[in-house]
C-alpha positions, 0 to 999 in steps of 0.5 A: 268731086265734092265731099258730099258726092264723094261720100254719096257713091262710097255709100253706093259701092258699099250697098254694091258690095252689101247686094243692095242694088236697087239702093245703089243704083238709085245712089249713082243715077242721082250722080250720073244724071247730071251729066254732061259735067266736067269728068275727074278720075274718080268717076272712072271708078265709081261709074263701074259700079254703076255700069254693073247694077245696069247690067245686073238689074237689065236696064239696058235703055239706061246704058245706050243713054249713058254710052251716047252720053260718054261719047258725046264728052269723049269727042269733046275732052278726050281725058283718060277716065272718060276713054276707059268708061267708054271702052268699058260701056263697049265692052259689058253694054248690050251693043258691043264694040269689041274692036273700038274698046281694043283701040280705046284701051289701049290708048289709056295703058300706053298714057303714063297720066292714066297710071291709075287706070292701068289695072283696070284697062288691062283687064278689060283689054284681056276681055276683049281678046278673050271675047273677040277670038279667045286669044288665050296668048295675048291674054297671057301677055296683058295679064302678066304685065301686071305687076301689082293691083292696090285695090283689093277687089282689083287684085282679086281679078288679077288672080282670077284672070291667072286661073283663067289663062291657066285653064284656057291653056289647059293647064287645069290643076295649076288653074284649080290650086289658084282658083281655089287659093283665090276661093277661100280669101272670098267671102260671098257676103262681102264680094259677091262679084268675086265669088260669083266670077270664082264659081263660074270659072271653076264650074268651067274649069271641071267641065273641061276636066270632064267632072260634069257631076263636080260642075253641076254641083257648082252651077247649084250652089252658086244658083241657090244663092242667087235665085233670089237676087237681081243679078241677071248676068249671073244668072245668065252664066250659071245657065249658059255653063248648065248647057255647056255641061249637058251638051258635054260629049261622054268622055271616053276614058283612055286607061294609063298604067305605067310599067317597068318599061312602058306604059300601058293604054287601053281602051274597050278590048284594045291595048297598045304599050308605049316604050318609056324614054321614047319621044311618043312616051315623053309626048303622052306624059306631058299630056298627062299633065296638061291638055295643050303643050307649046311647041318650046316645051316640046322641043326642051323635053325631046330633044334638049335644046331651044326650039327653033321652027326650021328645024323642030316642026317637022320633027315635033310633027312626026312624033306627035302623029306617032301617038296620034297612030296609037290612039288609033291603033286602040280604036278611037273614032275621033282625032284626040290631038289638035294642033292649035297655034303654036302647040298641040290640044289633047282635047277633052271628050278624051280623059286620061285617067289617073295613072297607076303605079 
């Protein structure tokens, strides 16, 4: 890329990053019209910012041309910069190809001559197993082999991915203290895209915690900020996590108080105690600090030892069902544990409360 296209789109990203959209679209669509050329990865980089003002500014006949156009030189070049815009394309573009991004991806991670577009094909991998069957174990893995991100905006969506894992999870207060170590380096002025992504997921994030007032206070901070913006996408999430908020079940609020020698849960009339030491009693306080527990760690903390499936499954079942028994003892309609693969969700229309000592 010559000096005057090179400084043409660090003048667009600027505006990208100034919310002067229109002005940067305007910059990238005079380079990027002249495709086909012949594709260097630095292209890579600055066509993401010209993918997202597409988005942002719903020009999405302009990103199926640029699609037909990446594939066309793709089938031609087959280089790495053009493999990761394409499965870019296909992940954010209207006519989504999740399984072909996938594939496409991981081609370039496994190419140790794309090692420049490493972060950035990991976190789009990660997108594409959240979105395709919201395979949170597999996201973890992808975003823990980052090791580290040197651009700054990268390593923001590093971070931002961590909280994110952590709260699918369910380990929502380590997902917050992240979420909100990340919030205050941000400045809205200066990475909106950052900001934005933060607020969405802590909107989430208190949703799960059933703080739908916390979340609906997110959902209008962040709109009044962008209601005079051309970001539709965002736009789209505040309203999709508004209705995700109303159509929340009331949280039925199980009341925890720990005793000299057991806990104590109540619900409406009802109350049933739970001896400490027991293995329901070690079970309840795992719950009490995140929503969903790995099969490992409950083996390590009933029964001391490394988990091993023959033996423990059965056994973690057994005592599983036995605080499942307790919750129904104190009149719950609904199941309040889950199994999911390889663990147990408390799931969240069931809140426990802070408990008192």
């Amino acid at each position: 890329m010559n000096e005057k296209f090179q400084k043409d789109m660090e003048r667009g990203k600027e505006l990208f990053y100034a919310w002067k959209l229109p002005e940067a679209y305007a910059i990238f669509r005079r380079f990027f019209d002249r495709l086909p050329f012949s594709p260097e990865p630095a292209h890579a980089i600055y066509l993401s910012f010209f993918i997202r003002c597409l988005l942002e500014l719903g020009k999405e006949r302009e990103l199926e041309f640029y699609l037909r156009q990446i594939e066309s030189l793709y089938e031609k070049w087959r280089t790495p910069d053009l493999a990761y815009q394409l499965a870019e394309v296909y992940c954010l573009g209207i006519q989504k190809n999740i399984p072909k991004a996938k594939k496409i991806l991981e081609g370039v991670i496994s190419d140790p001559d794309a090692g420049y577009l490493h972060v950035k094909a990991k976190l789009f991998l990660a997108y594409c197993y959240d979105m395709e069957d919201n395979d949170v174990s597999s996201c973890r893995k992808i975003i823990d082999s980052i090791t580290k991100a040197d651009e700054p905006d990268l390593e923001i969506a590093v971070q931002l991915w961590r909280a994110k894992v952590l709260r699918d999870e369910g380990k929502l207060s380590e997902a917050e203290k992240k979420l909100f170590d990340t919030i205050n380096k941000l400045d809205v002025w200066k990475n909106w895209y950052g900001f934005f992504s933060a607020k969405i997921l802590l909107g989430g994030l208190y949703t799960a915690q059933g703080k739908s007032d916390k979340a609906l206070s997110v959902v209008d901070e962040v709109r009044k900020i962008a209601e005079n913006t051309p970001f539709k996408t965002i736009k789209t999430q505040l309203i999709a996590l508004e209705n995700k908020i109303k159509e929340q079940v009331t949280t039925v609020e199980i009341h925890c108080e720990e005793g000299i020698s057991s806990w104590r849960l109540s619900f409406q009339t009802r109350t049933v105690e739970i001896k400490l030491a027991t293995a329901t009693a070690k079970i309840l306080e795992m719950f009490l600090s995140n929503s969903w527990i790995d099969k490992i760690q409950l083996a390590k903390t009933i029964f001391k030892q490394e988990y091993v499936a023959e033996r423990d499954d059965s056994r973690i079942h057994s005592h599983v069902h036995s605080l499942r028994k307790i919750c129904q003892q104190l009149g719950l309609n609904d199941d309040p544990i889950q199994f999911e693969k390889g663990g147990y969700r408390w799931l969240t229309k069931i809140k426990l409360v802070a408990v008192e000592s």
